[in-house]
C-alpha positions as CSV (number, residue, x, y, z in Angstrom):
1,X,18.6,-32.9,7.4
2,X,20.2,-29.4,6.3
3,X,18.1,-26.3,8.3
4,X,17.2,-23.4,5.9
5,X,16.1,-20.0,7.3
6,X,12.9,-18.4,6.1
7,X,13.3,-14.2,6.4
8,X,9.5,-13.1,6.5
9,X,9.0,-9.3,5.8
10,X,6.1,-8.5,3.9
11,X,5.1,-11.5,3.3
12,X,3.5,-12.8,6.8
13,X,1.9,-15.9,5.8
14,X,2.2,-19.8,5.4
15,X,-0.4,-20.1,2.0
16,X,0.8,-19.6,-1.3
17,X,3.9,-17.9,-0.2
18,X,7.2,-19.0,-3.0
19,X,10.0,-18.4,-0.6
20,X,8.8,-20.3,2.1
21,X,7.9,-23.3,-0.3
22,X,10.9,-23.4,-1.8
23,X,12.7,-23.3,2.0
24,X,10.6,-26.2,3.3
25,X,11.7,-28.5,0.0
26,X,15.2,-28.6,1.1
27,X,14.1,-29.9,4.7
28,X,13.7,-28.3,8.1
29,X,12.7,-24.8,8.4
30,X,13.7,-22.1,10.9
31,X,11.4,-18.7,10.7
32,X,12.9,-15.3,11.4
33,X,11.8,-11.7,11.6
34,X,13.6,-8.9,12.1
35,X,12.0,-5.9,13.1
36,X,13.2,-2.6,12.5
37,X,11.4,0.0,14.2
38,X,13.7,2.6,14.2
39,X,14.4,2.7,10.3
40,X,10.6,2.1,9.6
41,X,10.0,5.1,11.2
42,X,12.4,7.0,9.9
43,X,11.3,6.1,6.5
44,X,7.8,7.3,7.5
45,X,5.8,4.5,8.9
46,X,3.4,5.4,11.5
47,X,2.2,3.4,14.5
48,X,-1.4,1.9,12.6
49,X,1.1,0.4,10.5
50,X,3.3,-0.8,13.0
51,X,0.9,-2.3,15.3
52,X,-1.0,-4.2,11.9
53,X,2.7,-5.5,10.9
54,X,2.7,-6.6,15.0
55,X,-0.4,-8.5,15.2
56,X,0.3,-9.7,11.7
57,X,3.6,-11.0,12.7
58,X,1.7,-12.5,16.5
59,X,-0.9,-14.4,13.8
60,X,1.6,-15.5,11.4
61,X,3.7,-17.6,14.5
62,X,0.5,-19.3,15.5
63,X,0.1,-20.3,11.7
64,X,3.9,-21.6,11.7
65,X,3.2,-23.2,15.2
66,X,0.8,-25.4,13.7
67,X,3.7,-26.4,10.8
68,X,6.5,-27.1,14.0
69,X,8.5,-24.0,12.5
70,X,10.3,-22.4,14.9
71,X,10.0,-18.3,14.9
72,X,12.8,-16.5,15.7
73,X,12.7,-12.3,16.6
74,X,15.5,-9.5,15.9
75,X,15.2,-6.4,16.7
76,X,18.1,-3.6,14.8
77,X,18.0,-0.4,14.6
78,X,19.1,-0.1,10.5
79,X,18.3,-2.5,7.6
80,X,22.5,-2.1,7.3
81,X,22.6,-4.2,10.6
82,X,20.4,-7.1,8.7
83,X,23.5,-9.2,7.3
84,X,24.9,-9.7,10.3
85,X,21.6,-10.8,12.2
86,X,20.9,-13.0,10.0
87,X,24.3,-15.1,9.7
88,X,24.2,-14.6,13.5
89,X,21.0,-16.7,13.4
90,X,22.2,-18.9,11.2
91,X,25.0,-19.8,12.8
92,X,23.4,-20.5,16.2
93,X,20.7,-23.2,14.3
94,X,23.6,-24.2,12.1
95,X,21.2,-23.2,8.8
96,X,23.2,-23.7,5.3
97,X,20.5,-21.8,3.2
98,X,18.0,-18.5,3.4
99,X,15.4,-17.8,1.4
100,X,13.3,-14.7,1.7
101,X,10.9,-13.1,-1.1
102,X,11.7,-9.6,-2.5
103,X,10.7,-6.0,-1.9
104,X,11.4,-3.7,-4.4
105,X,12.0,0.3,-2.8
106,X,15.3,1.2,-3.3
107,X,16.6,0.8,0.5
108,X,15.1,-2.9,0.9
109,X,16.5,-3.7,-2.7
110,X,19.8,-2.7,-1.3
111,X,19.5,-3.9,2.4
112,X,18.9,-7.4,0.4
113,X,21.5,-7.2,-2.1
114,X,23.9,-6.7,1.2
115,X,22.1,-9.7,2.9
116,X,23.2,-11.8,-0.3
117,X,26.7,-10.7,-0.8
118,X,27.6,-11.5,3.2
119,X,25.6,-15.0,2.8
120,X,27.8,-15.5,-0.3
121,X,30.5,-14.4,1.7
122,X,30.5,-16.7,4.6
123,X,29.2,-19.5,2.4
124,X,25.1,-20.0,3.0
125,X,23.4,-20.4,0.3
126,X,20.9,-17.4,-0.5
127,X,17.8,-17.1,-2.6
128,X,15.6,-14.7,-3.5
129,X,11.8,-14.9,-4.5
130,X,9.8,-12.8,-6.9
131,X,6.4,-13.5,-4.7
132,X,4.6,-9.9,-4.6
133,X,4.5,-10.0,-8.7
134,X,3.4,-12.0,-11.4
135,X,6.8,-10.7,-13.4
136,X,9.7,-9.8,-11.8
137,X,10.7,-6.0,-12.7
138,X,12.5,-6.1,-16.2
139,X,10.9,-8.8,-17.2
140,X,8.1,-6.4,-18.8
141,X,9.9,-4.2,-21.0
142,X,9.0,-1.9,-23.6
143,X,9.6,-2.6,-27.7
144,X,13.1,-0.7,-26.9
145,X,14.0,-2.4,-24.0
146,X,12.9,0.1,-21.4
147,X,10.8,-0.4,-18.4
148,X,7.3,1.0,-18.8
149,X,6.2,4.3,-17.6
150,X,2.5,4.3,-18.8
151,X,0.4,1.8,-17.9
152,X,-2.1,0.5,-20.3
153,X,1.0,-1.1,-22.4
154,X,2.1,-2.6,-19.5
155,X,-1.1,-3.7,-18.2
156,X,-1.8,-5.1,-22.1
157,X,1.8,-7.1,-21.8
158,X,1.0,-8.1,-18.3
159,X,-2.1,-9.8,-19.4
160,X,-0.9,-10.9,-22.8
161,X,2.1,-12.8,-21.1
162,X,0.8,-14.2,-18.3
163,X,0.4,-17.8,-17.6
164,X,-1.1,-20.3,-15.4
165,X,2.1,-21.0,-14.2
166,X,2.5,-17.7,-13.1
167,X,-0.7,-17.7,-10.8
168,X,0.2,-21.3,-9.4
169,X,0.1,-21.3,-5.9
170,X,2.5,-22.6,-4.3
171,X,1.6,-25.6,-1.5
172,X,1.4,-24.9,2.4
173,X,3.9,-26.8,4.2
174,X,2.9,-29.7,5.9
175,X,4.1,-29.5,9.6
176,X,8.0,-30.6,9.9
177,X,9.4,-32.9,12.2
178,X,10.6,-31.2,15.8
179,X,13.5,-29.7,15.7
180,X,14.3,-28.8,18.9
181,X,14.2,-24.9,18.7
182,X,12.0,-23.0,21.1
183,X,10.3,-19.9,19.0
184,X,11.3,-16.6,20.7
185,X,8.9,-14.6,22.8
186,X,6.9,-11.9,20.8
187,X,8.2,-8.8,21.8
188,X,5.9,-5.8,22.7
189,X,5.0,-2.9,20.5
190,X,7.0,-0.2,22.5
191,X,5.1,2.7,23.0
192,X,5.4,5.2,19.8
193,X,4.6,9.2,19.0
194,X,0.8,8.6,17.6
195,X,-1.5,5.8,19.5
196,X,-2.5,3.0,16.8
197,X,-6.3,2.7,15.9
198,X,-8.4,0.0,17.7
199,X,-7.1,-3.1,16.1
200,X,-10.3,-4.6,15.9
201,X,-11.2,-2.6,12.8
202,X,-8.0,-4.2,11.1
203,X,-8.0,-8.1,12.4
204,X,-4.7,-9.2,11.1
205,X,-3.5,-12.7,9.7
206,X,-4.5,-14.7,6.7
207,X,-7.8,-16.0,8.2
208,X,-9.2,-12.1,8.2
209,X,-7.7,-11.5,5.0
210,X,-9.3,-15.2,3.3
211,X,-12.6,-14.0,5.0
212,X,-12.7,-10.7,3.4
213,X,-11.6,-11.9,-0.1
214,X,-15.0,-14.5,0.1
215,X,-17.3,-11.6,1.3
216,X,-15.9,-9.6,-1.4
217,X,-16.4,-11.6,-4.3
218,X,-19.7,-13.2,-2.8
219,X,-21.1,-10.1,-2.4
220,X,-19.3,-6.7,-3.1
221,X,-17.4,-8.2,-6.8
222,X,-19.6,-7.6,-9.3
223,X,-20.9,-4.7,-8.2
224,X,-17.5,-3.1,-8.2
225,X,-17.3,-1.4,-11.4
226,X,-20.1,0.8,-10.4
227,X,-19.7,1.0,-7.0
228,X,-16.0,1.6,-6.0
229,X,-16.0,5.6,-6.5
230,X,-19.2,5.6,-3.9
231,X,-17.2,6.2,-0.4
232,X,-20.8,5.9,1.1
233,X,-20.8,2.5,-0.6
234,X,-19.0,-0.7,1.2
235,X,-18.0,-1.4,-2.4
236,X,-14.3,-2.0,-2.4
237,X,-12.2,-5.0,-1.6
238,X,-10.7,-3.2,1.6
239,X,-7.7,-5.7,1.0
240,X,-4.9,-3.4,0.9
241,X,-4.0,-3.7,4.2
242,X,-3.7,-7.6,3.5
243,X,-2.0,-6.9,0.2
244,X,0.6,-4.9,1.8
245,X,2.0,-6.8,4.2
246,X,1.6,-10.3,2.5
247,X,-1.6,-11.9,4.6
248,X,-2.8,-13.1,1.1
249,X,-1.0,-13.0,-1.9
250,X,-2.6,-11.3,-5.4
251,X,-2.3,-14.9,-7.1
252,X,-5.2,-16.0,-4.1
253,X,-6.9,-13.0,-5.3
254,X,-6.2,-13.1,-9.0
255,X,-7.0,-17.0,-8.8
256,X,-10.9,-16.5,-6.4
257,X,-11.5,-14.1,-9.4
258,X,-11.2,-16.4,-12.2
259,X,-13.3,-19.2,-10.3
260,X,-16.0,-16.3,-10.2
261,X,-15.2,-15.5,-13.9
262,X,-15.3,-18.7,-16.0
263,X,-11.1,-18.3,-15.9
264,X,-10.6,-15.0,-17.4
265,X,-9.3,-12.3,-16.1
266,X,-9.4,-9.7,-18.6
267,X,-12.6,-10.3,-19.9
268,X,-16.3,-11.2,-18.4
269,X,-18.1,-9.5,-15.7
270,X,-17.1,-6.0,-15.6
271,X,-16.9,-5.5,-12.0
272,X,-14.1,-8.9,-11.5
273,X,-12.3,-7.3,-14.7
274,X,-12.0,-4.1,-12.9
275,X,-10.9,-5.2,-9.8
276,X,-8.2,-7.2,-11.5
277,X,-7.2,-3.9,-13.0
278,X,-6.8,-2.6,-9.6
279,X,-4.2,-5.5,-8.4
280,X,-2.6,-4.6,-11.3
281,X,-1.7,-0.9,-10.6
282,X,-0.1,-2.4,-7.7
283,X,2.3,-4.8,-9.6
284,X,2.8,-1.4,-12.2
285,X,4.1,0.8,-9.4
286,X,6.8,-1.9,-8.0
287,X,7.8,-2.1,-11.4
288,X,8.5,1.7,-11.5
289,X,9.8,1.8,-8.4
290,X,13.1,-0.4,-9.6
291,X,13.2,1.2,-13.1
292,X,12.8,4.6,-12.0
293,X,14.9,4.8,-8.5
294,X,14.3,8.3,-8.6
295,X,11.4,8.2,-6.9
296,X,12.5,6.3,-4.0
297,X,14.7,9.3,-3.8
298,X,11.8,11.6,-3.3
299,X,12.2,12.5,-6.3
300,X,9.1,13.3,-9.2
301,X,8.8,11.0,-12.3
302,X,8.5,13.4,-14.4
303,X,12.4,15.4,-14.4
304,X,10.8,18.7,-15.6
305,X,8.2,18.9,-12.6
306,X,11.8,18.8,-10.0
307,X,11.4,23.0,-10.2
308,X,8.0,23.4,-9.7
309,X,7.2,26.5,-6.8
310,X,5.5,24.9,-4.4
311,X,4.2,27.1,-1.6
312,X,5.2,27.0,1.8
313,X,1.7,27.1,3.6
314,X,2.5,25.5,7.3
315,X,-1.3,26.6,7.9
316,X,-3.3,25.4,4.9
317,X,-1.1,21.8,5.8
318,X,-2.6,21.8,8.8
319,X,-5.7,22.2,8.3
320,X,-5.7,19.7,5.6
321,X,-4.2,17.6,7.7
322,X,-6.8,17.9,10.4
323,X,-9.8,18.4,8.2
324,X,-11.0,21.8,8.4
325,X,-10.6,23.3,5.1
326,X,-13.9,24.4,4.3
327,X,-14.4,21.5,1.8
328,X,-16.6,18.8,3.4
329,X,-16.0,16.0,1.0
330,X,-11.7,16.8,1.8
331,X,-12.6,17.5,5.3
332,X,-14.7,13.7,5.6
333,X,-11.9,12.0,4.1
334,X,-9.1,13.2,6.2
335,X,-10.8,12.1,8.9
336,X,-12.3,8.9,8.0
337,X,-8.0,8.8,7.5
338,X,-7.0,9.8,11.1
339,X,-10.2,7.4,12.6
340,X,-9.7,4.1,10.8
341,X,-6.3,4.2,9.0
342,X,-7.6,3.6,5.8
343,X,-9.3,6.0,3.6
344,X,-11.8,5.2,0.0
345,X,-9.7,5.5,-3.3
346,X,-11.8,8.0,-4.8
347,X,-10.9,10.0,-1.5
348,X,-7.4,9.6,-1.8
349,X,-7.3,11.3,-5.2
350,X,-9.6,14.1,-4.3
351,X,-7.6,14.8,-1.2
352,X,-4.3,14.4,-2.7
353,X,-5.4,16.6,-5.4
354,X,-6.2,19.0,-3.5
355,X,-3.0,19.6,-1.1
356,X,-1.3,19.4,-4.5
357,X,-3.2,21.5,-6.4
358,X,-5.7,23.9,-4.5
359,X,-3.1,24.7,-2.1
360,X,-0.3,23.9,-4.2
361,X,1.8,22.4,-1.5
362,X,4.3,20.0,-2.3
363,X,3.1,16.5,-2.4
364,X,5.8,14.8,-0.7
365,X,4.7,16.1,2.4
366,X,0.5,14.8,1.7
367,X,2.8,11.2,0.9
368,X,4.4,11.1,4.0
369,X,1.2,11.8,5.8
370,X,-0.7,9.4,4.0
371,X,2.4,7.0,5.2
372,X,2.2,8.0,8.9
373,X,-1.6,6.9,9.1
374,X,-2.4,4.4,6.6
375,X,-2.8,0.9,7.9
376,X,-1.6,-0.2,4.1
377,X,0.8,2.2,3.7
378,X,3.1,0.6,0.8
379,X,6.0,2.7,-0.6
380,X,5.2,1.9,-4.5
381,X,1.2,2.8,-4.0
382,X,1.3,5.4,-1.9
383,X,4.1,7.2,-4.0
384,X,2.7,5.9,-6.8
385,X,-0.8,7.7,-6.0
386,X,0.9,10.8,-5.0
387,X,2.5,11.4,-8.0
388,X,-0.8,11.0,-10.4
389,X,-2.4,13.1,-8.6
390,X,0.3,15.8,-8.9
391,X,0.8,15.5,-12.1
392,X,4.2,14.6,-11.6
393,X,4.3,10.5,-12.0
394,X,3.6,7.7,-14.0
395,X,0.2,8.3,-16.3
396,X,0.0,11.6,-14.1
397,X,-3.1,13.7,-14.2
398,X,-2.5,16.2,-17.0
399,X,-1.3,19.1,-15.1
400,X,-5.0,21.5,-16.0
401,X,-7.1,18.6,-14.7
402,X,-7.7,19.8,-11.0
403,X,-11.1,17.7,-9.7
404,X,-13.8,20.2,-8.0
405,X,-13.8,18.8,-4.5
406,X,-17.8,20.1,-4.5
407,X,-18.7,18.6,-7.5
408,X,-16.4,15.5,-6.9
409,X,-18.8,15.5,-3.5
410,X,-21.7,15.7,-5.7
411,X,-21.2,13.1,-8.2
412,X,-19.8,10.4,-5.3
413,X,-21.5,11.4,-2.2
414,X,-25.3,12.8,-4.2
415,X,-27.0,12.5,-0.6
416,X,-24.2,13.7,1.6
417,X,-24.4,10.1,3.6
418,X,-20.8,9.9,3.5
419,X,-20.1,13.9,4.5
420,X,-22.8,12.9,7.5
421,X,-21.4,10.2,8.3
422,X,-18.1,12.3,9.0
423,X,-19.3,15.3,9.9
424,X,-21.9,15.7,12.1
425,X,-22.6,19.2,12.4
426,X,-23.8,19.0,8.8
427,X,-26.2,16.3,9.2
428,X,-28.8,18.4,9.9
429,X,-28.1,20.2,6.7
430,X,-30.3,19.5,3.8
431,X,-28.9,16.8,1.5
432,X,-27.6,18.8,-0.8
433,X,-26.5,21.3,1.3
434,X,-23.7,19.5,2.9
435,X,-21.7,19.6,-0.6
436,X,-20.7,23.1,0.1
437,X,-22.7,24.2,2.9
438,X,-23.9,28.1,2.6
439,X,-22.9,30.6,5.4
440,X,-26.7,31.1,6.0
441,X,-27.9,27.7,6.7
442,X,-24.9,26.9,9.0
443,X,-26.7,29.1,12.0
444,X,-24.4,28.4,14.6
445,X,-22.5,25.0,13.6
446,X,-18.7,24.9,14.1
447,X,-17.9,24.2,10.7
448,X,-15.2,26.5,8.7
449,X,-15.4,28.4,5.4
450,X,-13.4,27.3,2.4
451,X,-9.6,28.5,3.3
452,X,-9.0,28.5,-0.4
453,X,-11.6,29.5,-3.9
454,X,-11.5,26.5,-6.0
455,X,-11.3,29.2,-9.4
456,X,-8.2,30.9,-8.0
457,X,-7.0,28.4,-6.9
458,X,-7.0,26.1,-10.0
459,X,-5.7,29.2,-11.8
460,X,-2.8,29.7,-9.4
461,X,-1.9,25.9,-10.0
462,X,-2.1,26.4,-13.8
463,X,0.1,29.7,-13.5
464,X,2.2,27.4,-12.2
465,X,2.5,24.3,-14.2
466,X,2.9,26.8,-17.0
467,X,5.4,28.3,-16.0
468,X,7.4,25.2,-15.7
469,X,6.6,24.0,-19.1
470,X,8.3,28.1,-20.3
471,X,11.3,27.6,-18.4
């Protein structure tokens, strides 16, 4: 019987997963990873990530224990070192075939396209899966043939061509015969420049992520509509850690949603309807991310944005950074970020906003930061994100709309729970004191004064959007 090699990446599980269905139908199955911890961090990710993708990877060989498929471990130092670890592997278990599902940044598109030519090469079959999407970039294309770089139509073309068979999942392997290959020992997490979160916050593997998808929907679902802009709130899915590494796949997610919703996705209860909307965005930004290359080459969406003056502020980064820029609801957020790895959407836009705006510092550096510490740090979100917020991406934020941070607190946080919650020393502060706590009432609490005034500072960021669209 002919031995195929499955290449997990971002993809670390055994349900509903195409290219590891597709590698069991030809017969036995041999499991490889390859780690890469040297170009990850390179490209920016940070040790919450690393140590989630770790754990993730220690869960996913138990799973494939259970199915008799050997797991096999690599470790190189470049994704340009990936062909020739893998026909290495292949020869040494005599494989004829690889399959392996697709990532779409610019460097694993290539590092994949190189994987397939030296298979081709030396004669193994290779194949490719579209799993992460319910279209395969260029598939979705505008009335002129273009990829989309607004949204709404794509998210209206999405929805009006998907199908059922789309959303099929695909069947778990039953367990293979033995095949006589001993899975390789797990190798250890070295020890890396920042100390990774307590993992318990994060358990990894797709029994965590099935568990949170049921509470979600149970209890969190309908509610989310109204809900998800409350960081005060348990009101979002907290799945993108899932998402972005493959524990569960968005056709489990798209599909628990329509057995909630009578089978519709884009119609019923609100808060479902919304939450689809969401898993959405994240199919949009892979989608840009191969039809605009650009901006895997740090580059802005938006050409005419490439000159805008961005100051060089080393000091307002930091404190931004660390949270201590005189704005609580900026300050709570970055270090709700630095505590648990993740941080609320609404947060993520105020924040990014901010850096971007108030202090008009270039966003590529908030991206990479968000990249070091999030534990779902995902190239086409993250960037993605970044960009709308500086009105340099896809759909971006008209350059004039520049959120409050206060009244964002306000309107998200009306009791200050959330700002409590993160910052103690103004817990004792009236309720709605803590949105922009006065001088007065502080007394003696170590907390800093705004290092920037949201009027100037929106006009300085105007002033300079302007004078981009003059030149």
């Amino acid at each position: 019987m002919p031995i195929t090699l499955m290449w997990f990446r971002s993809d670390l599980r055994v349900a509903d997963n195409r290219a590891l269905a597709a590698a069991t139908a030809r017969g036995s199955v041999v499991a490889v990873t390859l780690r890469s911890l040297p170009h990850w961090q390179r490209h920016g990710h940070g040790a919450n990530q690393l140590d989630f993708r770790a754990r993730g990877v220690a869960a996913l060989e138990e799973s494939l224990a259970g199915l008799n498929i050997p797991l096999l471990h690599r470790d190189i130092d470049d994704f340009r070192e990936a062909p020739a670890a893998l026909l290495a592997i292949a020869r040494e278990v005599g494989a004829s075939a690889l399959h392996f599902n697709h990532e779409y940044p610019l460097d694993e598109q290539r590092r994949d396209a190189a994987v397939v030519a030296a298979c081709q090469e030396a004669g193994l079959e290779a194949n490719g899966h579209h799993d992460a999407v319910a279209f395969a970039p260029g598939e979705l294309l505008t009335g002129k043939g273009d990829y989309y770089g607004v949204f709404t139509p794509f998210s209206k073309s999405w929805h009006r061509q998907l199908t059922a068979e789309r959303l099929a999942l695909s069947d778990t392997p039953a367990p293979q015969a033995s095949i006589g290959i001993v899975s390789d020992p797990l190798p250890e997490l070295p020890p890396l420049e920042d100390t990774p979160i307590d993992g318990r916050q994060w358990p990894a593997g797709e029994g965590p992520a099935a568990d949170r998808l049921e509470r979600f929907l149970r209890f969190r679902g309908r509610h989310y509509g109204r809900q998800r802009d409350f960081p005060a709130i348990r009101g979002t899915s907290e799945l993108s850690p899932y998402l972005a590494l493959g524990m569960i796949s968005h056709r489990q997610c798209l599909q628990a949603v329509m057995a909630e919703n009578d089978g519709s996705l884009a119609e019923g209860d609100a808060g479902l309807v919304a939450w689809v909307n969401e898993l959405v965005w994240r199919e949009f930004y892979r989608h840009v991310a191969v039809g605009f290359p650009q901006v895997c080459r740090h580059r802005p969406f938006q050409a005419h944005t490439e000159g805008l003056a961005w100051r060089d502020d080393d000091e307002g980064f930091s404190a931004w950074c660390e949270g201590r820029t005189g704005y609580p609801i900026v300050d709570a957020a970055m270090r709700q970020l630095l505590a648990t790895g993740w941080m609320h959407n609404r947060l993520r836009m105020i924040t990014a906003m901010f850096l971007s705006k108030h202090l008009l510092i270039d966003w590529r550096r908030g991206e990479a930061f968000f990249m070091r510490h999030l534990v779902d740090g995902e190239f086409c979100a993250n960037n993605g994100g970044w960009q709308w917020a500086a009105s340099t991406g896809t759909d971006a934020a008209p350059y004039f709309r520049i959120f409050n941070p206060t009244t964002q607190s306000s309107r998200f946080d009306p009791e200050g729970i959330f700002l409590a919650e993160w910052l103690p020393p103004l817990a004792d502060l009236p309720a709605k004191a803590r949105h922009a706590p006065p001088r007065d009432l502080l007394g003696g609490v170590d907390y800093p004064p705004p290092i920037v005034d949201h009027r100037a500072a929106r006009a300085r960021a105007l002033e300079a959007f302007k004078a981009l669209k003059a030149d």
